[in-house]
C-alpha positions in Angstrom: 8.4 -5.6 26.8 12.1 -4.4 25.8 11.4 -5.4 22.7 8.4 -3.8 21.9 10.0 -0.5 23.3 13.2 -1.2 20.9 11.3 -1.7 18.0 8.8 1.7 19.0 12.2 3.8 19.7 13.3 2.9 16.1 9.9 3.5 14.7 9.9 6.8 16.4 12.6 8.0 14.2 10.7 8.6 11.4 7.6 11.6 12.2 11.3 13.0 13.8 13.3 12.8 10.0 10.5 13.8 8.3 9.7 17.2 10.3 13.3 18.0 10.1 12.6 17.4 5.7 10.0 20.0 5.9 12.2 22.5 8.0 13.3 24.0 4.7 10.1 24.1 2.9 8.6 26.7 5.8 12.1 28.5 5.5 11.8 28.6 1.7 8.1 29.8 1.9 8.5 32.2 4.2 6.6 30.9 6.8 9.5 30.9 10.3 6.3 30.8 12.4 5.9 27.3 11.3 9.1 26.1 12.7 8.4 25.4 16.7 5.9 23.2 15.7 8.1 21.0 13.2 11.3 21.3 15.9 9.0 20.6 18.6 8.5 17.7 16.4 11.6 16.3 15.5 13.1 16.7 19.2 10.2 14.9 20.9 10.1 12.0 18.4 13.8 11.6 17.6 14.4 12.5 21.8 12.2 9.8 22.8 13.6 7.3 20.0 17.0 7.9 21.2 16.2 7.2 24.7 14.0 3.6 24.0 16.7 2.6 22.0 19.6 3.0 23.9 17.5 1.8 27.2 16.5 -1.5 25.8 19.8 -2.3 24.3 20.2 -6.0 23.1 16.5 -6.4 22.6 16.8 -6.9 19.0 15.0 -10.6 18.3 11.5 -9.7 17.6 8.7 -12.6 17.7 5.8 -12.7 15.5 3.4 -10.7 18.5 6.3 -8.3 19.5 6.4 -6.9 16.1 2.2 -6.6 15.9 2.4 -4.8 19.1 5.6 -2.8 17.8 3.3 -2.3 14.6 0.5 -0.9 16.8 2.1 1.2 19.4 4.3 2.8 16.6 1.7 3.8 14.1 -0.5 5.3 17.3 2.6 7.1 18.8 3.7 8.6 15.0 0.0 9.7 14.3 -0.1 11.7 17.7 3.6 13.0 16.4 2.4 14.2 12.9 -0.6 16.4 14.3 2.0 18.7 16.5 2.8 20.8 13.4 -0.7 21.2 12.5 -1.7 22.3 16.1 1.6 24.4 16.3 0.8 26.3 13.5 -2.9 27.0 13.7 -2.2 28.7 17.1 0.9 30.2 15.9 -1.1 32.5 13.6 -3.2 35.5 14.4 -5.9 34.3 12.4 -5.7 30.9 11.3 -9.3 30.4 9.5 -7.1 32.4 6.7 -4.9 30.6 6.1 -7.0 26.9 5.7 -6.4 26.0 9.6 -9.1 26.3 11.4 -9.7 22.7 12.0 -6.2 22.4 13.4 -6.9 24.6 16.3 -9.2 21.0 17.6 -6.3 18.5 18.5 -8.7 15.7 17.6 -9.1 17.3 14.1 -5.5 17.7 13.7 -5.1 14.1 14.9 -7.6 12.9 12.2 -5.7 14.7 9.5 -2.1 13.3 10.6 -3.8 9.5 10.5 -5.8 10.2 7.5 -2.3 11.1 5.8 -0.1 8.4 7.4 -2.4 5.8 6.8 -2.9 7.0 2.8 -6.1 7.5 3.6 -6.8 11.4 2.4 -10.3 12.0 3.9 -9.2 16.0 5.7 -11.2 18.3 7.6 -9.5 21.3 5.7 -12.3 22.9 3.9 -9.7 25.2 2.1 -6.4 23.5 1.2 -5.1 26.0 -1.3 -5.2 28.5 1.4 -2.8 26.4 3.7 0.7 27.5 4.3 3.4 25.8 1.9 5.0 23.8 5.0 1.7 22.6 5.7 0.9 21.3 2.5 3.8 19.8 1.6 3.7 18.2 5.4 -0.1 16.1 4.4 1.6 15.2 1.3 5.0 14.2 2.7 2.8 12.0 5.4 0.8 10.0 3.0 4.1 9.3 0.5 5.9 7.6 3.7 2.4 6.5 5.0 1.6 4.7 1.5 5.2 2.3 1.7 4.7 2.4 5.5 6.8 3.9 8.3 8.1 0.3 9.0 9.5 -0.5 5.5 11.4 3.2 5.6 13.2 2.1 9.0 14.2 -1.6 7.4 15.8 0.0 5.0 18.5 1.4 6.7 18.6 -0.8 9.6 20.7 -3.7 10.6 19.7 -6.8 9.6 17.8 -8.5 12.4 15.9 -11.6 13.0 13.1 -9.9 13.9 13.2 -8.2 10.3 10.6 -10.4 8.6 7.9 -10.1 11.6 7.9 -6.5 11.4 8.0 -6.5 7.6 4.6 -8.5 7.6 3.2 -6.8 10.6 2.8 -3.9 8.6 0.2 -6.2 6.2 2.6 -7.0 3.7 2.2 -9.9 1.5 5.1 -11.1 0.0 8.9 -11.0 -0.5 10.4 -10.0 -3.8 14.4 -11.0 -2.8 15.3 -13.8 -0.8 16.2 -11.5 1.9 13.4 -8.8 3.9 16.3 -5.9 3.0 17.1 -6.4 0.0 13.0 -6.9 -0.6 12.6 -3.3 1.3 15.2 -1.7 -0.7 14.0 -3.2 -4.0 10.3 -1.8 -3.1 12.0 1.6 -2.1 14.3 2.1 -5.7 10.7 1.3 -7.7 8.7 3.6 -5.2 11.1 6.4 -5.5 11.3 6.1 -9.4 7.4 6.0 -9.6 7.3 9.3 -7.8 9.6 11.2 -10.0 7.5 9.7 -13.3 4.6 10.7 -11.5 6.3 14.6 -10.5 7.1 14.9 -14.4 4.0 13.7 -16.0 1.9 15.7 -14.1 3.7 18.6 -14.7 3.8 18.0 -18.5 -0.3 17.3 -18.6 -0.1 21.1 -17.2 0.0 21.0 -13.2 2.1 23.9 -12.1 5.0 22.7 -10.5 4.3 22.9 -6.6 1.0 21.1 -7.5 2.5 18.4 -9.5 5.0 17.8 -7.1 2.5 17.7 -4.0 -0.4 15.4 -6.0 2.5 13.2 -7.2 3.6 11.8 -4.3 0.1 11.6 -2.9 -0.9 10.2 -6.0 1.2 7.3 -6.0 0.8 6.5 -2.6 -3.2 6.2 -3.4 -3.4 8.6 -0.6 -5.5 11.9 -2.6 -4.3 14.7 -0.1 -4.9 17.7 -2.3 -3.8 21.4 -2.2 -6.8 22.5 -4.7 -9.9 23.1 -2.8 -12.3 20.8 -5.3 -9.8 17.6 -5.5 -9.8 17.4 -9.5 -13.1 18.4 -10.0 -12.1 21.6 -11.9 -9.0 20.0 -13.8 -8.9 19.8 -17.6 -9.6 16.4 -18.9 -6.0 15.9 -19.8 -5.0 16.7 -16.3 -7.2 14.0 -15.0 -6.0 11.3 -18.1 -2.5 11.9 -16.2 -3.6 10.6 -13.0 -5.0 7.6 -14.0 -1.8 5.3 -14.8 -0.2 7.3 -11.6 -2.8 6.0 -9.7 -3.0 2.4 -10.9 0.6 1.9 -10.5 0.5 2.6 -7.1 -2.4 -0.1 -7.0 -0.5 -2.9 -8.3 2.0 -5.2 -6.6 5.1 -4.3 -6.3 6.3 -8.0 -7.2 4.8 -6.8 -11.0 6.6 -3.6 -10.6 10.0 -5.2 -10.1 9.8 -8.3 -12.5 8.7 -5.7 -15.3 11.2 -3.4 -14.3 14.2 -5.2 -13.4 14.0 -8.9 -14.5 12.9 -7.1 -17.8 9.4 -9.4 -18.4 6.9 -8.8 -20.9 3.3 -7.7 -19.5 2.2 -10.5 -21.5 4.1 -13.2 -19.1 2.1 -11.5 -16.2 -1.0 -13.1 -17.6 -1.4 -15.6 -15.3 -1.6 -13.6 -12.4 -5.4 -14.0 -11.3 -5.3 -10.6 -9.1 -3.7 -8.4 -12.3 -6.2 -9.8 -14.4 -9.0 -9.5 -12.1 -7.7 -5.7 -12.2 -8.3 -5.4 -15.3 -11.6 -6.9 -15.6 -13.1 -4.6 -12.9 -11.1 -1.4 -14.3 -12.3 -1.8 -17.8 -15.9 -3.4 -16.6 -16.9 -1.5 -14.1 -16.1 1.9 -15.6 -18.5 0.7 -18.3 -20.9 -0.2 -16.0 -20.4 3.6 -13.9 -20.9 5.5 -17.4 -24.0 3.5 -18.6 -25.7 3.7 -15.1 -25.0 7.5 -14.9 -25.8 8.2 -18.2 -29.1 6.0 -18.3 -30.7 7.1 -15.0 -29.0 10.4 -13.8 -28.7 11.4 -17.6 -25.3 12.3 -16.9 -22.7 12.4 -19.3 -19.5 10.2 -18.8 -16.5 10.6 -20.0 -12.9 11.3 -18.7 -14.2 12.5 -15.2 -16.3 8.9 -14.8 -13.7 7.1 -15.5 -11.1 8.9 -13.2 -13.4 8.5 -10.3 -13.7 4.9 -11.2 -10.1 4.4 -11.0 -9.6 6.8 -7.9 -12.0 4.2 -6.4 -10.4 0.8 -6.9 -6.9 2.1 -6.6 -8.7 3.9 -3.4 -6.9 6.9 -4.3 -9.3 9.0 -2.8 -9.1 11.8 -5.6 -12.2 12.6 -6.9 -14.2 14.4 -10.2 -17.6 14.7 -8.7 -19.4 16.0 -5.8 -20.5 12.8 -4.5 -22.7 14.4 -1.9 -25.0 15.4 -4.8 -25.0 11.4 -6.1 -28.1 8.9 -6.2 -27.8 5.9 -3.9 -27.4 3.4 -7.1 -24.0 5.1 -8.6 -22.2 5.1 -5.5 -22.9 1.9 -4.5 -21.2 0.7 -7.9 -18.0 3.1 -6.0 -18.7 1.6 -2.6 -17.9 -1.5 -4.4 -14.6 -0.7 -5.7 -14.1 0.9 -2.2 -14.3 -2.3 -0.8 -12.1 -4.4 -2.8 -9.6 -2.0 -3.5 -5.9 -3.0 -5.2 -3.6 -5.5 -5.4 -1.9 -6.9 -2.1 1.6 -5.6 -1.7 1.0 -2.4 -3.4 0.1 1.1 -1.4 -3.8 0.8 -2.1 -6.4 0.1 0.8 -9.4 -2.1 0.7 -9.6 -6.2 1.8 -7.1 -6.6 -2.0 -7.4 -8.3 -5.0 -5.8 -11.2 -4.0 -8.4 -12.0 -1.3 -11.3 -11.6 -3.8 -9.9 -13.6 -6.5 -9.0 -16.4 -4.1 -13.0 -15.8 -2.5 -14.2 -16.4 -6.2 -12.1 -19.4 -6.8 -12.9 -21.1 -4.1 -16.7 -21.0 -5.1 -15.8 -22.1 -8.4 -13.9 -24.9 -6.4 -17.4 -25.7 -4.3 -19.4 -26.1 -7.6 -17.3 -28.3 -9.1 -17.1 -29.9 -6.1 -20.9 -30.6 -6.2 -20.5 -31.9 -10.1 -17.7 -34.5 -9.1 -18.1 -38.0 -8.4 -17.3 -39.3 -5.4 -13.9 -40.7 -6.1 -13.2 -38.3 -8.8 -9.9 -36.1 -7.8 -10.5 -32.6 -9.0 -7.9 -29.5 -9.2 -8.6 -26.3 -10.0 -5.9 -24.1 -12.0 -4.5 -20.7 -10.1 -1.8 -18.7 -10.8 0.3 -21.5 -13.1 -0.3 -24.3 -9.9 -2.7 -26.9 -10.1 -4.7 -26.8 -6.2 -7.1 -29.6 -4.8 -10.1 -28.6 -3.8 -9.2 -28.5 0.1 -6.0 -26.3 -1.0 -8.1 -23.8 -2.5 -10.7 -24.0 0.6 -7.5 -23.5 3.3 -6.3 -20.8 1.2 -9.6 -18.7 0.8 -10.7 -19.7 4.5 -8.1 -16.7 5.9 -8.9 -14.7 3.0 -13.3 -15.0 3.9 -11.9 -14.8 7.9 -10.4 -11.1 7.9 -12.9 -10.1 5.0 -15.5 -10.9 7.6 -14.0 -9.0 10.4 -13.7 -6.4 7.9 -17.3 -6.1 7.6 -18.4 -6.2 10.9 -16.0 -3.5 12.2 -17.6 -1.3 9.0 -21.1 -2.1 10.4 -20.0 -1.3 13.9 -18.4 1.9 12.8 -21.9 2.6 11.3 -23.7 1.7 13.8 -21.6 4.3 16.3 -21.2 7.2 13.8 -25.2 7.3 13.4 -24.9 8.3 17.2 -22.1 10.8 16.4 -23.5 12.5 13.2 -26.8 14.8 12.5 -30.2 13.1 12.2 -30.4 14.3 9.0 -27.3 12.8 7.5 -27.8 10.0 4.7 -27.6 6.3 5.5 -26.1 5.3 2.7 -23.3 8.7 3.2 -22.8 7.2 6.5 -22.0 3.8 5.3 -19.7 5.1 2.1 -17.6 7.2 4.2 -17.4 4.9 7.2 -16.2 2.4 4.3 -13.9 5.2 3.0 -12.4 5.6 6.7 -11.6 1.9 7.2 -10.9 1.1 4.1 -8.5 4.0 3.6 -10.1 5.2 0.4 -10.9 8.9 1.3 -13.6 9.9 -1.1 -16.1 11.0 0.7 -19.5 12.3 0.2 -19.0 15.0 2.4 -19.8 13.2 5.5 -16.4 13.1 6.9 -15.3 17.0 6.7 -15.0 20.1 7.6 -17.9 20.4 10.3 -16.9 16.4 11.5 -17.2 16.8 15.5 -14.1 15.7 17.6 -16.0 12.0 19.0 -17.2 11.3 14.7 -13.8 12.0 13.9 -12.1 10.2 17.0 -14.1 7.1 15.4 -12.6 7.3 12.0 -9.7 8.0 12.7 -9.4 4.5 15.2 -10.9 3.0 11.9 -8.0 4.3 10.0 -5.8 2.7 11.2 -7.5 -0.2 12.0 -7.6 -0.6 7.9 -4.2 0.2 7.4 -2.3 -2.3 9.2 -5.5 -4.5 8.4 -7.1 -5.0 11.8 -4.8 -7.7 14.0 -1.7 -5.5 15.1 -4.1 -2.9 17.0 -6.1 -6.1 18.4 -3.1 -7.5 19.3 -2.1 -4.2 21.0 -5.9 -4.2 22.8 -5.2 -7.4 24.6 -1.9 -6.6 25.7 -3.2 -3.5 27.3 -6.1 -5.4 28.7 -3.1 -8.2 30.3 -3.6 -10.9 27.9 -1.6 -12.6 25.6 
C-alpha cells in the first residue's frame, strides 16, 4: 500500500504543474476570475502529492501490480483534479452559458470533459468552444498534449531512476523501449514529442490558422486528441487547412520507435519496410480512403475529396477531428469509420484503438492456421514477420494476447451499449449508440452527436469510466477493481 500511495503522490504532481502553466494564460487574457479555480488546483494536487510522498518515504520498488494500481488510482485522482478549473469557472461567472460553460456548471460534465482530454480522447459536451474563455481553452488542449504522452511518462522523466521505473512505464500501455534504459527511452519519446508539436504549431499557422488556433489544434492534433476551439471541428476550414492536419495527425499515430530511428539514427523510410504495422498503415490509409470516397460518392452521391480523406485519417489516427456532420451519415459510411475507429494506430504512439500491431499479428496468425492446414504432417513451416522467421506455435503465442484483450475490448463496447441504450432517448440511433460508445472506449472522439451537449450526468458517467478504461487499455483499472473489492 506505501507504494501505491508513493507512486499516486508523484503522479499527483502533474494536474498541480500544469494548472500553475495556465496561470499566465488567464492573466494574459484577462480573465483573473479564472484563477481560484486553477490555484485551487495546483495547491490540492501538488498539497496532497507532497504529503503521500514524503509519508511513504522509502517505498520506491514498485512491482508489476503496484504500478497498475498506481496507473489506476493516479489517472482517476488527476481526471477528478482537471475538472476543478472547469467547475471553478463556470460558477465564477455571472452568466456562464456565454461564455461556452454551461456544461461545466454539472461536475459530472466537467468530469467528462477533464477525462475526455487526459485520455486524448476529444468527445466535449461544450456546444460552443469558440466562446470559451482563453484559460479554458488552452486548459482542454494542454490536457490532451500531456494526456496523449501520458501523465506517467512526464513524471519519468524527471525522476530518479527506480526499479520500479519499467512497471510504471508499461502500466501506462506502452509497448516498447527505444534505449536500453526506461529514462533515457522517456526522454528520447519527450525530445521527438516536443519537436513534433512545434512542426505541428508552424505548419498550421503557415496553411492559414491564426495563431492562438494553430497553437491550440497543434498540440491536440499531435496528441490525436481533436479538442477544438472552433465550434464545427474543421468542418468550415479551407481544404488547405485540412491538407495540414493530415501528416500532423499521422505522425502522432505512428510509433515512436519509427520516429526516433528516422530522426536520430538517421534511417531511410525505405529500411522501415519491413515493419508489418507501418505497412499495414499504409495499406488501410491509402485503401480505405478509396473505399470512403467511392462508397459516398456511389450511394450518398456525395463528392469526396480533401474533406473524405481527412475524416478518414482523423479516424485511424483516432484523432477525433472531424469534416462532416456525422449525425446526418447513412449506416454504411460510418461503419467503414467505425472500422478505423476500432483498429486505430500504431502501438507506442499517442493514438487509441486495440493498435496496429495487434491486428497485423491477428492476420498473421490466420495466415499461420492455413498454411498450417496445407502442411504435411512432419513438414516444419515458418512464417516471415518483421525480418524473423516464427514457427507456427510462435506466431499462435504471440497473437493469443493480442485476440485475448481485443476480445475484452469488444465485450466491454457491447456492454457499454448495452447500458447507454438505458441511459439515452428512445429515439437515438443504434448504430450512433454503438459509434460513439466505440468513440468513448476507444478514445477516438468523433462522434455523431450522441455524446454532447445535451449528454445526461449517468450517459456521461458511463463514458467517461469507458475512457479511461481504453486509455490505459483495460487491466490497470481492473486491477484497481479487485484491490478495492480485497483481492489480489
Amino acid at each position: 500500500m506505501r507504494e501505491v500511495l508513493h507512486g499516486v503522490g508523484f503522479m499527483l504532481h502533474v494536474p498541480g504543474l500544469m494548472a500553475l502553466l495556465t496561470v499566465p494564460v488567464a492573466l494574459a487574457a484577462g480573465e483573473p476570475w479564472g484563477l481560484p479555480g486553477l490555484l485551487a488546483t495546483a495547491a490540492i494536487a501538488l498539497g496532497s502529492g507532497q504529503a503521500l510522498v514524503w509519508s511513504t518515504r522509502g517505498a520506491t520498488h514498485f512491482q508489476r501490480y503496484h504500478s497498475m494500481q498506481i496507473a489506476g488510482v493516479s489517472w482517476v485522482l488527476i481526471s477528478l483534479l482537471g475538472a476543478l478549473p472547469f467547475v471553478a469557472s463556470a460558477h465564477a461567472v455571472a452568466d456562464a452559458e456565454a461564455l461556452g460553460m454551461a456544461a461545466f456548471l454539472s461536475p459530472t460534465k466537467a468530469l467528462f470533459e477533464s477525462v475526455s482530454g487526459f485520455t486524448s480522447t476529444g468527445l466535449t459536451v461544450v456546444e460552443y468552444a469558440s466562446a470559451l474563455p482563453a484559460h479554458l481553452q488552452w486548459w482542454r488542449s494542454f490536457t490532451e498534449w500531456v494526456g496523449g504522452i501520458g501523465v506517467i511518462l512526464l513524471l519519468l522523466a524527471v525522476l530518479p531512476a527506480e526499479r520500479g521505473a519499467l512497471h510504471l512505464y508499461f502500466s501506462e500501455a506502452r509497448e516498447e523501449k527505444i534505449l536500453p534504459t526506461v529514462k533515457s527511452t522517456v526522454r528520447a519519446i519527450w525530445a521527438i514529442y516536443l519537436g513534433y508539436t512545434v512542426f505541428a504549431v508552424g505548419l498550421l499557422w503557415l496553411a492559414g490558422e491564426p495563431t492562438w488556433r494553430a497553437l491550440n489544434h497543434g498540440m491536440t492534433a499531435i496528441a490525436t486528441g481533436g479538442f477544438s476551439i472552433t465550434d464545427d471541428s474543421m468542418i468550415s476550414a479551407p481544404a488547405r487547412v485540412q491538407l495540414a492536419y493530415i501528416p500532423v495527425m499521422l505522425a502522432g499515430a505512428v510509433s515512436f520507435l519509427v520516429h526516433y530511428r528516422l530522426l536520430v539514427e538517421r534511417r531511410r523510410l525505405a529500411a522501415l519496410r519491413h515493419s508489418a504495422e507501418l505497412r499495414l498503415l499504409g495499406w488501410i490509409v491509402i485503401g480505405g480512403a478509396g473505399l470512403l470516397i467511392l462508397e459516398r460518392w456511389l450511394f450518398d452521391g456525395a463528392e469526396g475529396g480533401v474533406a473524405t480523406v481527412f475524416l478518414w485519417v482523423s479516424a485511424i489516427t483516432t484523432a477525433g477531428f472531424t469534416s462532416a456532420d456525422l449525425s446526418l451519415w447513412a449506416d454504411a459510411p460510418l461503419l467503414l469509420l467505425l472500422t478505423a475507429v476500432l483498429v486505430g494506430g500504431m502501438a507506442g504512439s499517442t493514438s487509441g484503438g486495440v493498435k496496429l500491431l495487434r491486428v497485423s499479428l491477428l492476420l498473421t496468425d490466420l495466415r499461420a492456421q492455413l498454411l498450417r492446414l496445407r502442411a504435411s504432417p512432419h513438414e516444419v513451416v515458418r512464417i516471415g514477420y518483421d525480418r524473423r522467421r516464427l514457427s507456427l506455435d510462435e506466431v499462435a503465442g504471440l497473437a493469443r494476447a493480442s485476440a485475448q484483450l481485443v476480445g475484452t475490448f469488444m465485450l466491454l463496447w457491447l456492454l457499454g451499449v448495452f447500458v447507454l441504450l438505458h441511459l439515452l432517448p428512445a429515439e437515438t440511433r443504434l448504430a450512433h449508440v454503438f459509434f460513439d460508445t466505440a468513440s468513448a472506449l476507444f478514445n477516438s472522439g468523433l462522434s455523431t452527436g450522441v455524446a454532447g451537449a445535451d449528454l445526461s450526468g449517468p450517459a456521461a458517467t458511463v463514458l467517461s469510466a469507458l475512457m479511461l478504461l481504453g486509455r490505459l487499455e483495460i487491466f490497470p483499472l481492473l486491477v484497481l477493481a479487485a484491490w478495492a473489492a480485497g483481492r489480489r
